[in-house]
C-alpha positions in Angstrom: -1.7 -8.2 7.7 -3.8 -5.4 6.4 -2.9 -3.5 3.3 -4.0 -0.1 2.3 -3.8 0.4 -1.6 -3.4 3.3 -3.4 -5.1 2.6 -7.1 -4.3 6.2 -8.2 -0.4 6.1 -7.8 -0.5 2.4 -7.7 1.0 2.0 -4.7 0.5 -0.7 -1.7 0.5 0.3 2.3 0.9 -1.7 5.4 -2.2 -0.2 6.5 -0.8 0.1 10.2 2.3 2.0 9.2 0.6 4.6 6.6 0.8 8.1 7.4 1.2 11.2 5.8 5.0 10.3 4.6 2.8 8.5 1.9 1.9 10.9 0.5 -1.8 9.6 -0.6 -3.9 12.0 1.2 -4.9 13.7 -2.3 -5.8 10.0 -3.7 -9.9 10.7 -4.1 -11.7 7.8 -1.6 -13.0 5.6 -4.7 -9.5 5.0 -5.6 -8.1 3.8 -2.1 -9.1 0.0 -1.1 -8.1 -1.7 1.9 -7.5 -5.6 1.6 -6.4 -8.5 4.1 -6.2 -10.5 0.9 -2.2 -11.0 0.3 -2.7 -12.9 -3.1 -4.8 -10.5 -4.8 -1.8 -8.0 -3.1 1.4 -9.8 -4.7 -0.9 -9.6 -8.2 -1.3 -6.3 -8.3 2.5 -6.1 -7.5 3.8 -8.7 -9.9 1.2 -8.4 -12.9 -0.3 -4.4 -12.5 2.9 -3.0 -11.9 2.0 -1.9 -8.3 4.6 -0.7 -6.2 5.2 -1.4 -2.7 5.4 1.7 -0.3 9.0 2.5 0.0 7.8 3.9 3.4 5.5 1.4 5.0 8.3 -1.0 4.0 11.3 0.6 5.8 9.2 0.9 9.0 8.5 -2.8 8.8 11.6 -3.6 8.4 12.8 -1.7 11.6 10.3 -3.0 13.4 11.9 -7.0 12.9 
């Protein structure tokens, strides 16, 4: 899976299901990062206090 992340607000997209609802369209482009790399993902959740997109996440969810 691909993961969009958000380094201003510190937040992590399902790159497929990030929209405008995510409100990161005012993040500058140096602070946005796109990675396939789900290790370096759950560390930036579990030890930089990043937060999962509460919006990417319900639309994956619906989609199971």
């Amino acid at each position: 899976m691909k993961y969009f992340i958000d380094h201003e607000k510190k937040k992590v997209h399902h790159s497929q299901h990030a929209g405008d609802q995510c409100e990161f369209s005012n993040t500058a482009i140096e602070n946005r990062e796109f990675t396939t790399n789900i290790t370096y993902v759950e560390r930036l959740i579990l030890q930089e206090n990043y937060a999962k997109c509460s919006y990417c996440r319900e639309v994956l969810i619906s989609l199971n």
